[in-house]
TIZADO-289194 format. One record per residue: x, y, z of N, C-alpha, C, O in turn; residue in one letter. Coordinates in steps of 0.05 Angstrom, whole numbers, plus 5000, padded with zeros to 4 digits. Layout:
// TIZADO-289194
XYZXYZXYZXYZa/...
// end
This chain:
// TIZADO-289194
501749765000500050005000501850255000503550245017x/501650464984502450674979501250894997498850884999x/502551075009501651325012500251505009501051704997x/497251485021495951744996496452015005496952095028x/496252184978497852474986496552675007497652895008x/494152655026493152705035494352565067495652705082x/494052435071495052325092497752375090498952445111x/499552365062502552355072503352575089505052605107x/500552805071502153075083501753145098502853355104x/499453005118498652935153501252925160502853115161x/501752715164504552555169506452785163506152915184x/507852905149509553025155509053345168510553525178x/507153325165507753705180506953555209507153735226x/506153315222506353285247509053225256509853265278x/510853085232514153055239515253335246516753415265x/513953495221515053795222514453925248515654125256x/512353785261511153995293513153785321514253855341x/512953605311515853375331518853535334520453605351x/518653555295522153645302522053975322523154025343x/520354135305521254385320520354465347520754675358x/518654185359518254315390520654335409522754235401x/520754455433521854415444520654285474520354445493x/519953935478518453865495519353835526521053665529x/518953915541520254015569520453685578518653545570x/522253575593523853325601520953245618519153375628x/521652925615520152875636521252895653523652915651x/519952915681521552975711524052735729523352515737x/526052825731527552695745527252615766526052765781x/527852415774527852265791530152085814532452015807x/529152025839531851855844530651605845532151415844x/527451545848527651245828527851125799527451205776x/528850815820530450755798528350695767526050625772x/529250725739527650635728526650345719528350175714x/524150295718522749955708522349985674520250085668x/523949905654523949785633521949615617522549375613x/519449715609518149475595517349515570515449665564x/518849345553519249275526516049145508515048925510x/515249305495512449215477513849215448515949315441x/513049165443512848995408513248655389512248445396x/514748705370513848505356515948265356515948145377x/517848165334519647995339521848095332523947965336x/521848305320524748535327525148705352526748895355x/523548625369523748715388524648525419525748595439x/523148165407523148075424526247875428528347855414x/525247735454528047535456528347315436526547175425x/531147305435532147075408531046795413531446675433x/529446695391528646405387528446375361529046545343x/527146045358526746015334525746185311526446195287x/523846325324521646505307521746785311520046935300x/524046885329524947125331527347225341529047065349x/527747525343529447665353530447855350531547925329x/530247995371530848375370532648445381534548285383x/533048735394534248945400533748935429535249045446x/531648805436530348845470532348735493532848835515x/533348505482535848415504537648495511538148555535x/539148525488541348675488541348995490543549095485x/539349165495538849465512538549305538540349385552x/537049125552537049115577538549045587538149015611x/540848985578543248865588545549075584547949045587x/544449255577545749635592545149755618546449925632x/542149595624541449715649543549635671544849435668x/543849825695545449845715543549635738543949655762x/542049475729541449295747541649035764542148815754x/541249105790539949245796540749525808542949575797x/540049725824537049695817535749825803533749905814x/535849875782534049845753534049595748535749435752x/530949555735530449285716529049345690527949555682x/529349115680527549145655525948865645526448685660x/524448795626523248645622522548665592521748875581x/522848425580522948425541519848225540519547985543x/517248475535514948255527515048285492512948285480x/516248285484515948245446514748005438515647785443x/512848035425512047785421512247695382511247795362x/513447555384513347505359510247405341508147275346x/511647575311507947655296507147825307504947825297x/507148005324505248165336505248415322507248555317x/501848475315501948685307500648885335500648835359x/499649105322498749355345495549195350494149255369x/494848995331491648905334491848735354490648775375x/493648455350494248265357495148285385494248135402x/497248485391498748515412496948605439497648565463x/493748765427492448825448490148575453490048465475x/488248495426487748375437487848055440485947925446x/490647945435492047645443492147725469493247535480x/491448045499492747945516495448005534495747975558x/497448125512499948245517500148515528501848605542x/497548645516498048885533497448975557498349165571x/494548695562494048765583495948635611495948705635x/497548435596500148385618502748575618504648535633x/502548765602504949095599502949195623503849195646x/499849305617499049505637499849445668500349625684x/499749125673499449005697501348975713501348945737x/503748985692508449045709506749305709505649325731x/506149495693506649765691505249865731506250025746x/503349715735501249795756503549635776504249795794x/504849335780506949265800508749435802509349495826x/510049545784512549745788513249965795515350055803x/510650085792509750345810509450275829510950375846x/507350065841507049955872509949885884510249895909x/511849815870514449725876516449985891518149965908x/515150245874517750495881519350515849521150685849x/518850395829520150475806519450745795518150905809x/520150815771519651025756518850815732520350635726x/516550835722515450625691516750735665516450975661x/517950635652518250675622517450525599519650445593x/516450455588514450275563515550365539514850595531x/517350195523518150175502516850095478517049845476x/515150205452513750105439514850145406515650355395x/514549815392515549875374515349675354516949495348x/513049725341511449545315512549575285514849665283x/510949505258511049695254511649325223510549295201x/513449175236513948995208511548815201511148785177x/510048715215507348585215504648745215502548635219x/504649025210502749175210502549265176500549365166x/504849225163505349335137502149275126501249045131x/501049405116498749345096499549205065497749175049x/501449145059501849135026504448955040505648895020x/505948835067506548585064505548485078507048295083x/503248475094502248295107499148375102497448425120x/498748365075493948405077492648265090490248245097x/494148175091491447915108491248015140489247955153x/493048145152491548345180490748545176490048675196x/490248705144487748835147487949135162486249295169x/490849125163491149465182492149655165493849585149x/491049975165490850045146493450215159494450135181x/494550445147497250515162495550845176496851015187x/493150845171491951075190491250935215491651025237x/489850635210489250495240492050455247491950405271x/494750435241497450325255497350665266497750685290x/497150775260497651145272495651075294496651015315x/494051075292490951125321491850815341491050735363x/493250755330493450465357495650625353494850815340x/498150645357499750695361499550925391500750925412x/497351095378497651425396496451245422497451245445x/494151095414492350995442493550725462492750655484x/495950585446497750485466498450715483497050745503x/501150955474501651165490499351285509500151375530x/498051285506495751405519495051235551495351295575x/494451075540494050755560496250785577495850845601x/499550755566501450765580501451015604502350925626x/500551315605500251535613498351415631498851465654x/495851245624493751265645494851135672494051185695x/496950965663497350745682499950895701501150755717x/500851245697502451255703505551225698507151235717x/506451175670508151085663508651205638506751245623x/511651275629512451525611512651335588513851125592x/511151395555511851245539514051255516514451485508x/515451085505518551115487517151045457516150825458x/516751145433516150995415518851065395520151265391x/518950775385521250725371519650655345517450545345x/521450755317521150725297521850415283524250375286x/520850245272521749995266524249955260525350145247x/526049705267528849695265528849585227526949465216x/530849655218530549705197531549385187533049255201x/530449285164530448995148534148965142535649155146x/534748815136538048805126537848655097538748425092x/536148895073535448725059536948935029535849135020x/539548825019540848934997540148874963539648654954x/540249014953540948924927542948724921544848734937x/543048534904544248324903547948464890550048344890x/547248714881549748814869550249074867551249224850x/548749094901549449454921548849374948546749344960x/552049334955551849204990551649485000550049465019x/552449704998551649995009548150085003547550315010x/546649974994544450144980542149934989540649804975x/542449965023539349785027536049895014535550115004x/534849735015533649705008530449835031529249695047x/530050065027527550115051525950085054524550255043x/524449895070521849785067519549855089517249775090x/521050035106519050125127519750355125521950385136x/519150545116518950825114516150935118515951165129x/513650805111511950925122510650945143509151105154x/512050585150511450565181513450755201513150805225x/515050815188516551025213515751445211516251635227x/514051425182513951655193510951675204510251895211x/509351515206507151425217507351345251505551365269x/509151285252510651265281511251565296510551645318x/512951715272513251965283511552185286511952375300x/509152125268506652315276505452075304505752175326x/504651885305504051835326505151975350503752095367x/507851935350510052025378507952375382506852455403x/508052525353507352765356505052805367504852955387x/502552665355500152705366499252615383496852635387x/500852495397499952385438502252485449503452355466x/503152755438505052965457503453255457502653405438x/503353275490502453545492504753715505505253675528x/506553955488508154075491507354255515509354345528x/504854345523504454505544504854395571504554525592x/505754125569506153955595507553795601509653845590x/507753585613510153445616509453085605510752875608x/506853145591505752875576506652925548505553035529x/509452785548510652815517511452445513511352245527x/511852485497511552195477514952195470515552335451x/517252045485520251975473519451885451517851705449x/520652005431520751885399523851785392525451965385x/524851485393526751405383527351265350527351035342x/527651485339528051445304530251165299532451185287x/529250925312531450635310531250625274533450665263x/528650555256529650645228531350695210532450575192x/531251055227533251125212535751095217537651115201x/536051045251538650985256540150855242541850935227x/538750475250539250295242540150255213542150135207x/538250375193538950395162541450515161543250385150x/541850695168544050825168546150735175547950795160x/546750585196549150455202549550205183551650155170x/546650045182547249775166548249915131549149755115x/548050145124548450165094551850245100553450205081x/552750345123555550415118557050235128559550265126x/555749925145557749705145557649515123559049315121x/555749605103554849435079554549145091555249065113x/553248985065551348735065552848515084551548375100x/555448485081556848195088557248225121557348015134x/557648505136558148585155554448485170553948295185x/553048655161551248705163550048455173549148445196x/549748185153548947875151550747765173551047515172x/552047895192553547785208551947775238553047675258x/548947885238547948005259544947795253543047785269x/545247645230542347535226542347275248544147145257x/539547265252539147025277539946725248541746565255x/539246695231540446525217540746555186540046745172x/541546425181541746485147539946575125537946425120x/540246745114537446845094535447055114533647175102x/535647095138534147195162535147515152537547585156x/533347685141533547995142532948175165533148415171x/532248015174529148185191530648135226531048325242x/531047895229531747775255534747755269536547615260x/534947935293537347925304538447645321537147525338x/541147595310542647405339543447555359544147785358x/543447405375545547535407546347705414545647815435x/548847835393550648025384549348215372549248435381x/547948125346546448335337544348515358544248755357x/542648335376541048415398543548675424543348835442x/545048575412547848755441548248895427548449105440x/548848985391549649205375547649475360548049695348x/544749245372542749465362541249535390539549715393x/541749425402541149505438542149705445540949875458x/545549745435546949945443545450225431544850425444x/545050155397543850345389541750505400541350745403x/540250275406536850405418538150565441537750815441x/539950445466541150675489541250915490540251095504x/543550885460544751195448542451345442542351585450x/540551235430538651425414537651545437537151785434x/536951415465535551435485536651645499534951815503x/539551715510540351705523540852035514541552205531x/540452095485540752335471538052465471537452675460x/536852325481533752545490533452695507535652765515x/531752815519531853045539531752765569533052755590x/528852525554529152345578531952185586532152085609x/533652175570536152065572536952325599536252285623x/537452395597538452665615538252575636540152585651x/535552435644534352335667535252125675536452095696x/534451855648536251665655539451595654540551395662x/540351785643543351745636545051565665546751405658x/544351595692544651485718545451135716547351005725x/543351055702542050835699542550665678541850425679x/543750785658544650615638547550615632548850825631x/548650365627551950295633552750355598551750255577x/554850565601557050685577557650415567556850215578x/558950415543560450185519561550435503560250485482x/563150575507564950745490566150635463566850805446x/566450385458567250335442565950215426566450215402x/563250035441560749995419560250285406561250405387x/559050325417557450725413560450815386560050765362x/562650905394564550865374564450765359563850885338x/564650575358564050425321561350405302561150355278x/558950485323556950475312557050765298556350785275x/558251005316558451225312560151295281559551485266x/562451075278563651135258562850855229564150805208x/560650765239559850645216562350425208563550385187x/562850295238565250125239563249805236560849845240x/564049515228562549295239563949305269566349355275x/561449215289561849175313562548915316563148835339x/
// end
């Protein structure tokens, strides 16, 4: 499914009202923060049938005492993920961890199983992936807990004869992501929406380690989509960095453990 020009240009002048705000931090704290990871199977822990970025960021945390927790569920779209169930076990840490003394953070981040035009058969149109998107965030706020939306981690999928020149296949899910982040942020207050652009990060680094580097991070062979171990510790780092360069990073910067020399090579478009 293509873009229609009416909606696209929704979508960008809400990017355009994201980039030029200036959204006041969420409030610091000296509790510690609780980590909980929503999305799909680039998000979730490595198995047969998946594997993300979610492990390997929680295994930055300084915990204890910070913790975190990876619910990614593999297949999951924004339909599926609410009602298979999953979210209502995110709302339910989110409601323990406050009772606990934490600070909540909810990591959300769909976006490859929602595609309309590669996956029709769920039927989600990329205006319903925008409206579930904002009303996860929303949900997250009710329960007391600050929401992160991350842009889909990007495919590792090249031309057969341009290892620099990936191939982009979620671009509308990420700027559909970024008007979401925009339109469940109210700049007059301290209910703002972390927007982590993983996307474009991610594309970006995988096009300047090119294809062979790149296929070094797949959970198995022919696997574009799906991180191993390493890859989960090299795009974890990423998600940190991205985090950590927000106004909420400021906050958590305490709490999450440096890798100067991951962050370095990712920085210089080195293979890690």
């Amino acid at each position: 499914m293509h873009l229609n020009a009416a909606f696209l240009v929704t979508l960008l002048l809400s990017s355009a009202t994201l980039a030029g705000a200036k959204s006041p931090c969420n409030p610091c704290t000296s509790k510690p923060p609780a980590f909980i990871l929503a999305g799909d199977s680039t998000t979730a822990v490595q198995s047969a049938g998946g594997g993300g970025w979610g492990n390997g960021f929680l295994s930055f945390l300084e915990a204890p005492p910070a913790w975190g927790v990876n619910k990614g569920h593999n297949g999951a779209t924004t339909v599926s993920f609410v009602k298979g169930g999953d979210w209502a076990n995110v709302t339910r840490l989110i409601d323990e961890k406050n009772a606990e003394g934490f600070q909540v953070w909810v990591t959300v981040q769909f976006g490859h199983n929602d595609q309309c035009h590669q996956k029709p058969d769920k039927n989600i149109s990329l205006a319903q992936y925008t409206t579930n998107l904002i009303s996860l965030t929303r949900s997250i706020r009710r329960h007391s807990a600050h929401p992160i939306l991350l842009t889909p981690l990007t495919r590792r999928s090249f031309p057969a004869d341009s290892p620099h020149n990936l191939t982009d296949t979620l671009q509308n899910e990420r700027l559909a992501t970024i008007a979401a982040a925009a339109s469940s942020s109210n700049n007059n207050t301290t209910e703002t929406t972390t927007l982590l652009d993983l996307n474009a990060a991610s594309l970006k680094y995988v096009n300047r380690i090119g294809s062979d580097a790149a296929h070094a991070y797949d959970l198995k062979e022919g696997d574009n989509t799906h991180l191993n171990d390493w890859g989960s510790v090299v795009f974890g780092r990423l998600v940190a960095d991205l985090l950590l360069a927000t106004e909420a990073g400021e906050c958590l910067g305490p709490w999450i453990r440096r890798n100067e020399t991951l962050s370095q090579a990712i920085r210089d478009g080195a293979p890690a």
